[in-house]
C-alpha positions as CSV (number, residue, x, y, z in Angstrom):
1,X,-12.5,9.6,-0.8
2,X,-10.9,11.1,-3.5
3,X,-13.2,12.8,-6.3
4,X,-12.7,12.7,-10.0
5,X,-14.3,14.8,-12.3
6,X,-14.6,14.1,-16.2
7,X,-17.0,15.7,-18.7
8,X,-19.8,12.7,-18.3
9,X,-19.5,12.8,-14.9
10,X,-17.7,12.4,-11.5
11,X,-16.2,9.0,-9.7
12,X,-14.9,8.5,-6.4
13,X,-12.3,5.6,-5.1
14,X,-12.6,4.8,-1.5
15,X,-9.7,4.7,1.1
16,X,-10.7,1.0,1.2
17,X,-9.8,0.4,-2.5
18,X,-6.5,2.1,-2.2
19,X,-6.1,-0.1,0.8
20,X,-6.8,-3.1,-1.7
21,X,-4.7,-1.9,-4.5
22,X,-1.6,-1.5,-2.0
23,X,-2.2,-5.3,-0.7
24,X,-2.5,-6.9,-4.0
25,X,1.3,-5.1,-5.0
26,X,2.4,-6.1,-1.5
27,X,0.9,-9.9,-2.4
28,X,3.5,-10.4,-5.1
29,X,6.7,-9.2,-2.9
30,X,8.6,-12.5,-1.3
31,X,10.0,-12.5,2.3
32,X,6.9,-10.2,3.7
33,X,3.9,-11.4,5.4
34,X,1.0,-9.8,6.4
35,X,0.2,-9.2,9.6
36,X,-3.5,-9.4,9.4
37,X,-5.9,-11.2,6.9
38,X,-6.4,-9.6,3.6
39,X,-6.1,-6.2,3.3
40,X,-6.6,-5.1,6.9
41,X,-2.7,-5.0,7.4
42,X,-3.2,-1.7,5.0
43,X,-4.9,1.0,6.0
44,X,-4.7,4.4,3.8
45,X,-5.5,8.5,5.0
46,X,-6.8,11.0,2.3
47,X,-6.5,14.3,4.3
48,X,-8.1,18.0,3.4
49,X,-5.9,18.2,0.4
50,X,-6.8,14.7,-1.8
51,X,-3.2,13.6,-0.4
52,X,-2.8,9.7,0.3
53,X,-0.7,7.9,2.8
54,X,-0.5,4.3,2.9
55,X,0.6,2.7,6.3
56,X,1.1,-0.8,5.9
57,X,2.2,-3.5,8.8
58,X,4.6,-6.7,7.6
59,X,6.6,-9.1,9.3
60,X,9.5,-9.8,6.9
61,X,11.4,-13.4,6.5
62,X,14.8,-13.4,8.4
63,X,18.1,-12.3,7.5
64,X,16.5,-10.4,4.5
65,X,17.7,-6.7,3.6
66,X,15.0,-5.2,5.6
67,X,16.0,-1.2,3.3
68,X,16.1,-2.9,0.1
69,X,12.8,-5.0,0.7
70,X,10.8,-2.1,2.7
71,X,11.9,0.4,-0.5
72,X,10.7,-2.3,-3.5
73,X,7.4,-2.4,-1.1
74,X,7.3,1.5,-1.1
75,X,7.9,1.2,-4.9
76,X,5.7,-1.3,-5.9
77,X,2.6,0.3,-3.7
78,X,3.2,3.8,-5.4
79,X,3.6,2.6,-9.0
80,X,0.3,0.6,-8.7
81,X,-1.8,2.8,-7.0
82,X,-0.9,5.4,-10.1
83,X,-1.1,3.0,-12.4
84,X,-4.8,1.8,-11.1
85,X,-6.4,5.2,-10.2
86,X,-4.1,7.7,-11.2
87,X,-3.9,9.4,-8.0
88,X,-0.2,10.1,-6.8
89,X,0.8,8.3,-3.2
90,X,2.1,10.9,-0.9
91,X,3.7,8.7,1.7
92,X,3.9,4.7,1.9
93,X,4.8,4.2,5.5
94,X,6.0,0.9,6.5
95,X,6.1,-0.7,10.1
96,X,8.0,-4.0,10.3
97,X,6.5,-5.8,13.3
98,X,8.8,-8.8,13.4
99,X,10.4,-11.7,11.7
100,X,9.4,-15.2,10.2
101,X,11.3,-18.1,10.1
102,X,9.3,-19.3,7.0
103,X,11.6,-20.9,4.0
C-alpha cells in the first residue's frame, strides 16, 4: 500500500485501487478486451521502495497496430493513476494474450 502523509493526517491507496484506476483508463481504449471480468485482468506490485508496476492482460481486435495500441494503454494507465493519486507508475507491463474477431 502506498502511504501518504499530510499535516492532518496519513492515507493509504490499496494495490487494489490502483488495479481499478488502471482498468477504468484501459475501459475507454477501443480494439482491447479484457481478459478477465472487471478489474481482475489488472493486477499491480508496490515493492520495498513505494514503486508501482502495473501488469495488465488484453486480447486486442485484429489487424490493429498492436505498438501503437499497447503504448496509448501504457499512456493512458500512467497519466491516470498520477492524475487520481498522485503516485508515479514505474512500469505498465502489458501481455497480449490473443486476438478478437469483434467489429
Amino acid at each position: 500500500m502506498e502511504l501518504k502523509k499530510n499535516e492532518i493526517g496519513t492515507y493509504t491507496i490499496s494495490e487494489k485501487a490502483f488495479a481499478d484506476i488502471a482498468a477504468i483508463a484501459c475501459s475507454g481504449i477501443k480494439n482491447i478486451y479484457p481478459t478477465k471480468k472487471d478489474s481482475e485482468f489488472v493486477s499491480c506490485k508496490l515493492n520495498k521502495n513505494n514503486e508501482l508496476t502495473v501488469n495488465i492482460a488484453l486480447r486486442v481486435k485484429q489487424g490493429v497496430d498492436i505498438v501503437k495500441l499497447c503504448n496509448k494503454v501504457q499512456d493512458e494507465v500512467k497519466e491516470n493513476i498520477l492524475l487520481m493519486t498522485g503516485v508515479e507508475c514505474k512500469k505498465v507491463n502489458i501481455d497480449i494474450q490473443g486476438f478478437e474477431s469483434k467489429k
